[in-house]
C-alpha positions as CSV (number, residue, x, y, z in Angstrom):
1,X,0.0,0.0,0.0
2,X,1.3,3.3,0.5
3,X,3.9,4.5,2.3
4,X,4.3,4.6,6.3
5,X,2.6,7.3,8.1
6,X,-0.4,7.9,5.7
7,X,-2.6,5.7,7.6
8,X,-6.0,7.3,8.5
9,X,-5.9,7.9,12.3
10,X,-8.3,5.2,14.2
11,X,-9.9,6.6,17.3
12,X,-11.8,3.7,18.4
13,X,-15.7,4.9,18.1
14,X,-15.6,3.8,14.5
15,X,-14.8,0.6,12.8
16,X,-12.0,0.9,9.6
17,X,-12.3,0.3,6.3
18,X,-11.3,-3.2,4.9
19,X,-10.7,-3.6,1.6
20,X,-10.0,-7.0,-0.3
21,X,-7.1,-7.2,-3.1
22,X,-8.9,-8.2,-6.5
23,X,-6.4,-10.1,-7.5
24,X,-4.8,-11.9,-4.6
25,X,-8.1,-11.5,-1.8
26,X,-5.8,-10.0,1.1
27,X,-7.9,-7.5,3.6
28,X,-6.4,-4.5,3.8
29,X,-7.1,-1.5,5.5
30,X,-7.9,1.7,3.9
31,X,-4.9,4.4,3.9
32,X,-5.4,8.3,3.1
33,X,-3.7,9.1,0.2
34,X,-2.0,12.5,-1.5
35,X,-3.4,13.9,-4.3
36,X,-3.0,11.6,-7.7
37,X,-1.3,8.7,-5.4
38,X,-2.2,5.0,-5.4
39,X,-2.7,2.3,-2.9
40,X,-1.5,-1.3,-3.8
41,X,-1.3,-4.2,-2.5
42,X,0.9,-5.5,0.2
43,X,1.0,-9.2,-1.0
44,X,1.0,-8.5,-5.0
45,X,1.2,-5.4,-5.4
46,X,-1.9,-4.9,-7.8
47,X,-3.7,-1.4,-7.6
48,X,-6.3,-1.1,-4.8
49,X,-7.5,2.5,-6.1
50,X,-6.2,5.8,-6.9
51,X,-7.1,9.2,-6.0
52,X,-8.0,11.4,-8.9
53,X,-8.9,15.2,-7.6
54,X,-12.0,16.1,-9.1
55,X,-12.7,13.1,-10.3
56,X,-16.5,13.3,-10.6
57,X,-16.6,17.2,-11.6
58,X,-14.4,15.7,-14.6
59,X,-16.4,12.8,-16.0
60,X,-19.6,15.3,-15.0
61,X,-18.2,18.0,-17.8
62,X,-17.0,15.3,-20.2
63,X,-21.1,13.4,-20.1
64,X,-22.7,17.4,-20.7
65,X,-20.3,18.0,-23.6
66,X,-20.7,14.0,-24.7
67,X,-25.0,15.2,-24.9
68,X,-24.3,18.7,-26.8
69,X,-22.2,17.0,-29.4
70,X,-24.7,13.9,-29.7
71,X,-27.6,16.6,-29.8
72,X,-25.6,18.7,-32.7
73,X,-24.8,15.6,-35.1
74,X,-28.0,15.0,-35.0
75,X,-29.6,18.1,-35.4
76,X,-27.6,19.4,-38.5
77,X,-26.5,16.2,-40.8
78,X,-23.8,16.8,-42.8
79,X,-25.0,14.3,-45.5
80,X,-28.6,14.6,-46.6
């Protein structure tokens, strides 16, 4: 996984996030990460997720621009 120290601080009240390797099943717990870093396994080292700043405001702007393309091809053909 990542590097030491960038464990999310456990206080007791609540109960950590366990993950499972995809490949390799190993439970892992969840680590914070920096921006654009990676968590991988311990055992195989296959990726556990990444962290991708604005992430959903991206793939938001890229389905509204997919729609107002989609809606102008169809609107104006260029081959009638």
């Amino acid at each position: 996984m990542a590097g030491a120290g960038m464990q999310a601080p456990h206080d007791g009240t609540s109960t950590p996030t366990v993950l499972a390797c995809p490949e390799c099943d190993l439970l892992q717990t969840e680590v914070v990460l920096h921006a654009y870093g990676s968590a991988r396994c311990n055992r195989c080292q296959a990726f556990l997720y990444r962290d991708t700043p604005h992430g959903l405001e991206r793939a938001l702007v890229a389905t509204v621009c997919s729609i107002f393309f989609y809606l102008l091809a169809n609107l104006f053909p260029l081959i009638s």
